[in-house]
C-alpha positions as CSV (number, residue, x, y, z in Angstrom):
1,X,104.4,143.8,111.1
2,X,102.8,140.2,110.2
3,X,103.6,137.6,112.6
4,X,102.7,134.0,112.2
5,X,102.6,132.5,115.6
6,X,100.8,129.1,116.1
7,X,101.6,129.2,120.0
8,X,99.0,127.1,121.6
9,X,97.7,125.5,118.2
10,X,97.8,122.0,117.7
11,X,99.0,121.0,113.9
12,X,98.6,117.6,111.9
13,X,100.7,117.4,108.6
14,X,100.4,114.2,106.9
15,X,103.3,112.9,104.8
16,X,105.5,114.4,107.1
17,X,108.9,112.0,106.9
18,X,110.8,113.5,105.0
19,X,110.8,116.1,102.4
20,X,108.3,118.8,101.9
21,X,106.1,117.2,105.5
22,X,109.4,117.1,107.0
23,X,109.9,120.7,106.2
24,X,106.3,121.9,107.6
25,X,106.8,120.1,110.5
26,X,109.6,122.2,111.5
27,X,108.8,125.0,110.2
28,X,105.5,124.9,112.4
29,X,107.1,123.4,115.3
30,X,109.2,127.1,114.9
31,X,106.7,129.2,114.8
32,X,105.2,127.7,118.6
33,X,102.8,124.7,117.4
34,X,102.2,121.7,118.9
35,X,102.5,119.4,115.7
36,X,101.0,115.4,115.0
37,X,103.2,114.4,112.4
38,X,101.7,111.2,110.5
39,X,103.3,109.0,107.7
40,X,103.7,105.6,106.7
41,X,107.3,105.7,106.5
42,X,107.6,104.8,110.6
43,X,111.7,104.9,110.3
44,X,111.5,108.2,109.0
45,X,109.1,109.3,111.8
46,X,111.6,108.0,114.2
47,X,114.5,110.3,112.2
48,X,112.5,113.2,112.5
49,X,111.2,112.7,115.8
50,X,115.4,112.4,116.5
51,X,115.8,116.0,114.3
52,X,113.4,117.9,117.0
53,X,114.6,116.9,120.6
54,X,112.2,118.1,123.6
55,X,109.6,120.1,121.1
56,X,106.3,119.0,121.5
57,X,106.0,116.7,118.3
58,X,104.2,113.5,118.5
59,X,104.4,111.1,115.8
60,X,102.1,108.4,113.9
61,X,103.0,105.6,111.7
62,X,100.0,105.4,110.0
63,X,98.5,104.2,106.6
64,X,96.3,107.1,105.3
65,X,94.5,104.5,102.7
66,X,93.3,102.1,105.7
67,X,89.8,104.4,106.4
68,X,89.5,102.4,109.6
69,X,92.7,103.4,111.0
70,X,92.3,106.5,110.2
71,X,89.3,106.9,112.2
72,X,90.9,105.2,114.7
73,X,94.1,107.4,115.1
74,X,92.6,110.7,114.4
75,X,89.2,110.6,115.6
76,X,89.5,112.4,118.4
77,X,92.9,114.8,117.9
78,X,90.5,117.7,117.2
79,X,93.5,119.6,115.4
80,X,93.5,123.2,114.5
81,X,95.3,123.3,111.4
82,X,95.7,120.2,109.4
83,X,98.5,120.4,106.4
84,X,97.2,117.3,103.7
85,X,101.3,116.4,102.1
86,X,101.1,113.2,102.1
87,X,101.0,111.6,98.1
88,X,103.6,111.3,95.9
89,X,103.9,108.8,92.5
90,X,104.3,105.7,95.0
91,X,107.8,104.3,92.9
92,X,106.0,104.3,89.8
93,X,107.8,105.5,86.6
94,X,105.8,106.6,83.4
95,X,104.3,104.4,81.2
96,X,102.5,104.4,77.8
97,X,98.3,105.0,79.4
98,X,97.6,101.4,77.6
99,X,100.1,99.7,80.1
100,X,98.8,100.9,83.1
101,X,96.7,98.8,85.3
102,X,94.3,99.7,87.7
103,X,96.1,98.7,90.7
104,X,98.7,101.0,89.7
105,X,96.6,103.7,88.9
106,X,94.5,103.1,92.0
107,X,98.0,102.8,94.4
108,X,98.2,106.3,93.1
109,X,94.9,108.4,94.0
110,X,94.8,105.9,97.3
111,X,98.2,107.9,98.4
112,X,96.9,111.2,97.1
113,X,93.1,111.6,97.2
114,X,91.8,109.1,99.0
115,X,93.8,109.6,101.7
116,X,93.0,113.2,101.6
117,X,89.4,112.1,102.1
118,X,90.1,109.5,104.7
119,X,91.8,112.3,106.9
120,X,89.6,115.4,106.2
121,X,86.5,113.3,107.0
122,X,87.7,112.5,110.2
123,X,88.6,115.7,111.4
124,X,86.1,118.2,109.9
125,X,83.6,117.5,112.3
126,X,85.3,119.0,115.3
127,X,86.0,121.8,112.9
128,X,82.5,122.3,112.3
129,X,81.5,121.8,115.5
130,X,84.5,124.4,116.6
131,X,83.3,127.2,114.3
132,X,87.3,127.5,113.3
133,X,90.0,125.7,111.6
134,X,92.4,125.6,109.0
135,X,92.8,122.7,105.9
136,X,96.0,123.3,103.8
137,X,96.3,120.6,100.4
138,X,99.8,120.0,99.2
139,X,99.0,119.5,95.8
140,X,101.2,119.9,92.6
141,X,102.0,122.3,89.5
142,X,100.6,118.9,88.2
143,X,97.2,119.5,89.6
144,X,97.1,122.5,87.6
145,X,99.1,121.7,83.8
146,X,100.2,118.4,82.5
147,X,102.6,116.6,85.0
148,X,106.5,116.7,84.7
149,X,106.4,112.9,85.7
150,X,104.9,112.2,82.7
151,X,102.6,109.9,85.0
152,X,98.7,109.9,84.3
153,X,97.8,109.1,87.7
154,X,99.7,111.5,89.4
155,X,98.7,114.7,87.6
156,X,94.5,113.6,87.8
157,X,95.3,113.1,91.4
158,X,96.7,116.2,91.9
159,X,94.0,117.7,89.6
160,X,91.4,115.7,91.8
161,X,92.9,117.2,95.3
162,X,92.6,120.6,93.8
163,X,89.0,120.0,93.3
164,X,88.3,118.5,96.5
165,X,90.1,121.5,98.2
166,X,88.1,124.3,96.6
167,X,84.5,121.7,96.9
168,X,85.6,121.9,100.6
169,X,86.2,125.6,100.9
170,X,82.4,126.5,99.5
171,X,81.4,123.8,101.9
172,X,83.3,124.9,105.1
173,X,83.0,128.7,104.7
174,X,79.6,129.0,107.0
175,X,81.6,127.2,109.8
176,X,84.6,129.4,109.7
177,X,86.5,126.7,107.9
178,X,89.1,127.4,105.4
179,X,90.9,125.2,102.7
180,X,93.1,126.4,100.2
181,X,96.0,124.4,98.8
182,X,100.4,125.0,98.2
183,X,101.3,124.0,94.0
184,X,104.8,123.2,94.7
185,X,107.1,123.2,91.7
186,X,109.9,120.8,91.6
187,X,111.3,119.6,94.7
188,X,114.3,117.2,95.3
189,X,112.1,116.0,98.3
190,X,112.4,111.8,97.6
191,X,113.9,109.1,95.8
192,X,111.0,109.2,93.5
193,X,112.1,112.7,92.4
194,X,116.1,112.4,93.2
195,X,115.5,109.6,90.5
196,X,113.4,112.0,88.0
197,X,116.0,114.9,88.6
198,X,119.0,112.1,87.5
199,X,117.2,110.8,84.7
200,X,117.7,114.7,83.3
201,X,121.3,114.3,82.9
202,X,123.4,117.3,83.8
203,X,122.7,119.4,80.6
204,X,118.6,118.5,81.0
205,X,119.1,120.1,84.9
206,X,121.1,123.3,83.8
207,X,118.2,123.7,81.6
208,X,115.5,123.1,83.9
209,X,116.9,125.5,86.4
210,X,117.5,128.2,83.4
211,X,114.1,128.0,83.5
212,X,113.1,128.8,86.4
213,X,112.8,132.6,87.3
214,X,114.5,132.7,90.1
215,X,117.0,130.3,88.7
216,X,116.8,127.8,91.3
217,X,114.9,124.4,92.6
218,X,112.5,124.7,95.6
219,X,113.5,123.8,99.3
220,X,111.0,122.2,101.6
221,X,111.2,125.2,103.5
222,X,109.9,127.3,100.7
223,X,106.7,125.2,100.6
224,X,106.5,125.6,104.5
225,X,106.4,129.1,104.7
226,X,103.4,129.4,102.1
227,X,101.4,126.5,104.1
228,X,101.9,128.8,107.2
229,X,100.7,131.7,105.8
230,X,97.7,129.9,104.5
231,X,96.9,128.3,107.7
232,X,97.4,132.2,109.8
233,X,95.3,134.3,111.2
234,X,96.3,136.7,108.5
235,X,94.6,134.7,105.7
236,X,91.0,133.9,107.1
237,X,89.7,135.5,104.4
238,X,91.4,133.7,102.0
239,X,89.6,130.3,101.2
240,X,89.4,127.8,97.6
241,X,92.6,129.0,96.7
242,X,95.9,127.4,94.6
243,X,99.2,129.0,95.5
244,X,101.9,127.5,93.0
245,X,105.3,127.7,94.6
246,X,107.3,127.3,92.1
247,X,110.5,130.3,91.8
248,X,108.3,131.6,88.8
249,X,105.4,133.7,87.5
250,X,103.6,130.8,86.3
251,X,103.2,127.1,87.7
């Protein structure tokens, strides 16, 4: 019988809020893990810190863009599994390619890649330097096909966080070092996407769902379960790998 049991394991997740992070959190914080639950969104830290009474969950307000603090919060946390959620299309709405500006664009892969970067380069030293640990990407069916959002940024940020994932995995193999990323399908995990999901109308959302295989959206605790697995024991030979969670055979 598999078991995932993180007893004794201490667990970043990034973007962890509300939503999909929200989700992992508990769903690691279940399964025995000490968990580090970082966002900028510091009145939804304080709601979930309210959802998990007396577990061992410390939280961070913390902008993932600001290198500095970064290195500054999560220098020396030494975690054993980090889960990378954090991202999202920042507000933004699409646009014709010609009337986006760079600031937008850039407010984009800041919350999606760079921040990736920021936190992974702090931490995979004591990784190395450990000889274990596990890296789990929340990335996007729109790292891997056109985006649903219709937003340019989003899907090459996704696409670019896929690429640093697998980069990572040939890199971190010799030091027992795995990173794989979760392709979630849609979610109804934030205003951004309650607001995509409206904009459908109720005819476009029977139709999505028809669509779907399994003939329904995805729940944050869907996502969890696969970033578990992914960070186990009973995938360590698993590594520079997409998973799409997405209710169907193809993302």
């Amino acid at each position: 019988m598999m078991v995932i049991d993180f007893t004794a394991r201490k667990v970043l997740v990034t973007g962890a809020a509300r939503g999909i992070g929200s989700g992992i959190v508990a769903g690691f914080l279940g399964a025995g893990a000490e968990v580090v639950a970082a966002d900028i969104l510091g009145d939804g830290l304080a709601t979930l810190a309210k959802a998990h009474p007396g577990a061992p969950l410390r939280t961070l307000a913390l902008d993932l863009a600001d290198n500095g603090a970064v290195q500054d919060a999560l220098g020396d946390l030494a975690p054993d599994v980090v889960v990378h959620a954090a991202g999202g299309v920042r507000g933004q709405s699409p646009r014709p390619i010609e009337e986006v500006s760079d600031e937008d664009w850039m407010e984009i892969y800041d919350g999606n890649v760079i921040s990736a970067l920021h936190v992974l380069r702090s931490l995979i030293p004591a990784m190395k330097a450990r000889g274990s640990g596990r890296i789990v990407t929340i990335s996007s069916g729109a790292g891997l096909r056109p985006s649903l959002t219709g937003i340019q940024s989003y899907c090459s940020a996704k696409h670019g966080l896929i690429g640093l994932t697998r980069q990572l995995a040939l890199e971190l193999g010799p030091y027992g070092v795995t990173c794989n990323s979760v392709a979630p399908g849609f979610l109804r995990t934030s205003p951004d996407y309650e607001r995509q999901w409206r904009s459908y109308g109720e005819e476009g959302q029977k139709r999505m769902v028809a669509g779907i295989a399994m003939r329904r959206l995805g729940e944050p605790e869907d996502i969890a379960a696969a970033a578990m697995f992914l960070a186990s024991e009973h995938a360590s030979w698993i590594t520079g790998q997409v998973l799409p969670v997405t209710g169907h055979p193809f993302p």
